[in-house]
N, C-alpha and C positions, 0 to 999 in steps of 0.2 A: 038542661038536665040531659039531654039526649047526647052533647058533645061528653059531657063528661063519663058516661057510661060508654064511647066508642076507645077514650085513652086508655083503657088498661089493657085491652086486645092487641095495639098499638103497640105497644110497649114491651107486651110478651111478644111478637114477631121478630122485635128489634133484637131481645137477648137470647138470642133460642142458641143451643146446647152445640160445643166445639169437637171436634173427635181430639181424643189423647192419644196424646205417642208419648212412645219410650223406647227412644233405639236403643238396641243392646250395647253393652261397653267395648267399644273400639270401631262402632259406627257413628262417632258424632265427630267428622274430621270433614275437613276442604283440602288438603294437602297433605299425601302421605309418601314416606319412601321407606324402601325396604330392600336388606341386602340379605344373600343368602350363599353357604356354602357345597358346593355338589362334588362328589367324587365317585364319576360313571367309567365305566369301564370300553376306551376308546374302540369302536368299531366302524370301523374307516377303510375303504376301497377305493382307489382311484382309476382310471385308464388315461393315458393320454396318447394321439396319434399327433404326428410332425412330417411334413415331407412325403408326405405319402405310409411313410409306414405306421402300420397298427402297432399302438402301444399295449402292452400285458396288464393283464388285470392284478393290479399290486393294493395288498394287503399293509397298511401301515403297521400292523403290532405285529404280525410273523413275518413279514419281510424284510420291514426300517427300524423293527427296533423298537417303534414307540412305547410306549406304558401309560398305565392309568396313575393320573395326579388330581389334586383338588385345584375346582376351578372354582371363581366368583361372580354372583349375578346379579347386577342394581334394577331396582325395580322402582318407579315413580308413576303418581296416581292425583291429578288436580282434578276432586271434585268440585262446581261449581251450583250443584243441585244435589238434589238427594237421588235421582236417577239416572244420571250422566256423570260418567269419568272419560277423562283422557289418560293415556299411557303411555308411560316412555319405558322400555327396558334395552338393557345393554347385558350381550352375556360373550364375553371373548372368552374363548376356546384355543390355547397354543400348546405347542409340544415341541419338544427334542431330545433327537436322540443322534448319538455316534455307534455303529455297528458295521460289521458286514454283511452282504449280500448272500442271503441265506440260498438261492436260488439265484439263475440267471433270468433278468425279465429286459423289458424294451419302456422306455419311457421317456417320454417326444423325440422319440426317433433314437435313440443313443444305448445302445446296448450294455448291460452292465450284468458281468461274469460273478460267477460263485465266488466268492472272499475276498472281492473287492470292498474298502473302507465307501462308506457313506454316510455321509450326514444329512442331518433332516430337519427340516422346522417346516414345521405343519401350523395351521390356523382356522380355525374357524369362530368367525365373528359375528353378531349380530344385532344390527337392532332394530327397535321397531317401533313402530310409531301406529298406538291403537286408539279406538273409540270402544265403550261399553252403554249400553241401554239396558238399566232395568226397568224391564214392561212391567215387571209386578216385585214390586217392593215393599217388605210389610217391616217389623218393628225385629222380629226374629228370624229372616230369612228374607231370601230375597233368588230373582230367576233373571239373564239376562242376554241379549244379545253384543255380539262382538267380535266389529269387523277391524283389520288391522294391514298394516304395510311391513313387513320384515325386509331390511334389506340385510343380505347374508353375503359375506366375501371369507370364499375359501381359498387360500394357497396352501402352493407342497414346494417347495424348493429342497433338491438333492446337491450335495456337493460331492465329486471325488474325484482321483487323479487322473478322470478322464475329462473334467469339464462339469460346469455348473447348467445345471437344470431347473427351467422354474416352471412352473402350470396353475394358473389362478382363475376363478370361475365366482363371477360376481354378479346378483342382478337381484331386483326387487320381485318379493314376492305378497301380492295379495292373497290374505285370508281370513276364512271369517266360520262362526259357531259358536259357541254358548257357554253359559259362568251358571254356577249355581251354590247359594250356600244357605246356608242353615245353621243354627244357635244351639246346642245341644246341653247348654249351661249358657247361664248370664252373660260368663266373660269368656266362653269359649266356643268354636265355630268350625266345621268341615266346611272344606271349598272343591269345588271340583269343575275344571275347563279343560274345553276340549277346542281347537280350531286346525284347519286344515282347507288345503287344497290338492286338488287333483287335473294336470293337464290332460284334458283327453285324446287317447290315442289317436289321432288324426294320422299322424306318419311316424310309423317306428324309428325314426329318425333324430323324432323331435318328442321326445318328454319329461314330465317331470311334478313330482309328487314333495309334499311337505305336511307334516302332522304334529302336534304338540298336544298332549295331554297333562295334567298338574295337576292332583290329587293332596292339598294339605290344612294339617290343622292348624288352627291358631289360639294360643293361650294369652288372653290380653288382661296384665294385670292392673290395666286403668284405661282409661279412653287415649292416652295419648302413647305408651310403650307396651308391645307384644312383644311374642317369641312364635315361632315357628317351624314345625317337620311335616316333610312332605314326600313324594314321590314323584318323578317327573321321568317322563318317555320324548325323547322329539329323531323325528325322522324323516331326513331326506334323500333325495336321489334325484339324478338327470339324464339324460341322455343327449348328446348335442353332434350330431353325427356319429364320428367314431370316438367319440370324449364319452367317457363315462365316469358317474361316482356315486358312492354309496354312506351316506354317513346316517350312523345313529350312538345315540348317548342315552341312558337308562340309568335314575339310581336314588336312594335317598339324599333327601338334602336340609338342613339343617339352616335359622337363620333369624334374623330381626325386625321387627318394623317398628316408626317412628311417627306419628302425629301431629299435624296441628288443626 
C-alpha cells in the first residue's frame, strides 16, 4: 500500500508543464538571404601624396564629376540556433564619370590644370564577415550583441592626357555593437543596429574611424518571404600619413528577403 500511494507523486514530477513559444512570422528560419536596393548621395574626399609631394584634397562629385546612382546589397544569415547567427554581406559601391577639371589639384604627385578631360572610376567595396548573439531573445523581440570583420577596398583611378593615375586603400577592419528589434504586429518588425570602430589618436599620423547604422522595417507576409524599407548611414575616414579619405553614403533603401 505504501509503494502505491508514493506512484502518483512520481508520475506528476515526470509530466510537469513545458514553456510555449510562438516566434513571430519570419523568425522561424535557419538560413536567410536578403537583397536590397540604396540610392545615397556620393560624399567622397580623397588626398593622395607620391614622391614627396602633397596631394590636394579632391572632392569626387565637384571636382570628377561623379553622381549619385543606385547601388545593391546581398545580405546572408545562417542561423544554427535561436541565438546565434552568422553573416555574410557584400555591398559594392562603383562609379564613373568623364568631366573636366573644375579646379587645378595634385594627385599622386601629377598636377592636373583647370579643363583638362578626366576620367574616373571610383570603388568602394565591401564585405564582411559577422557573428550576432542574442543575450535576450523572446518570441516578439529580441536585443543583441555583434562583433564582425569588414574588409573594405577602396580605389580612385584618374585617366587623362597627362597619364594614368591610380590610388587604392585596402585593409580589414574590426567592429563590433548592437542589433535590436521588436514585433510591432504579428508579421511586422523595426530593426535597429549600430556598429562601429574608432582608432585612437595615438599619432596624427595614423587614424581611422568606421560606423554603420541601419534603421528598417520589415513586412513578412509568411515565415519564409518579406519586404523591406529602411534607412542606412555608414562612415568612414583614414589617415595614413599624408593619404587621406573621407567617404560616407546616407539614404533610403528598399528590398527583399527570402527563407528557409
Amino acid at each position: 500500500m505504501y509503494l502505491l500511494l508514493l506512484l502518483p507523486a512520481g508520475a506528476s514530477a515526470q509530466f510537469g508543464a513545458t514553456p510555449f513559444s510562438d516566434p513571430a512570422t519570419g523568425e522561424r528560419y535557419h538560413i536567410e538571404a536578403a537583397g536590397a536596393l540604396w540610392n545615397p548621395p556620393p560624399v567622397f574626399e580623397i588626398q593622395s601624396e607620391s614622391l614627396g609631394v602633397l596631394g590636394t584634397r579632391i572632392n569626387a562629385v565637384t571636382d570628377l564629376g561623379i553622381q549619385q546612382k543606385r547601388i545593391g546589397e546581398l545580405r546572408f544569415v545562417v542561423r544554427p540556433a535561436q541565438k546565434h547567427k552568422f553573416r555574410i554581406n557584400y555591398l559594392p559601391m562603383s562609379y564613373n564619370a568623364v568631366s573636366t577639371a573644375h579646379r587645378a589639384f595634385v594627385f599622386n604627385g601629377i598636377g592636373y590644370n583647370v579643363n583638362l578631360p578626366v576620367t574616373t572610376d571610383f570603388s568602394w567595396k565591401t564585405w564582411l564577415l559577422g557573428y550576432e548573439y542574442d543575450f535576450i531573445s523572446k518570441d516578439r523581440w529580441f536585443i543583441g550583441f555583434v562583433t564582425q570583420l569588414k574588409v573594405t577596398d577602396i580605389q580612385v583611378n584618374l585617366q587623362a592626357p597627362i597619364g594614368t593615375e591610380f590610388a587604392r586603400a585596402q585593409a580589414p577592419i574590426p567592429n563590433f555593437g548592437g542589433i535590436a528589434r521588436v514585433y510591432v504586429a504579428p508579421n511586422i518588425s523595426i530593426t535597429g543596429e549600430m556598429v562601429g570602430i574608432r582608432i585612437p589618436n595615438i599619432d596624427e599620423r595614423y587614424q581611422a574611424h568606421y560606423f554603420d547604422f541601419d534603421l528598417y522595417g520589415t513586412v513578412n507576409f509568411n515565415d519564409f518571404v518579406g519586404a523591406q524599407l529602411g534607412f542606412r548611414r555608414v562612415d568612414m575616414g583614414y589617415i595614413f600619413e599624408n593619404d587621406h579619405g573621407d567617404f560616407e553614403a546616407k539614404g533610403l533603401y528598399f528590398g527583399g528577403v527570402v527563407r528557409y
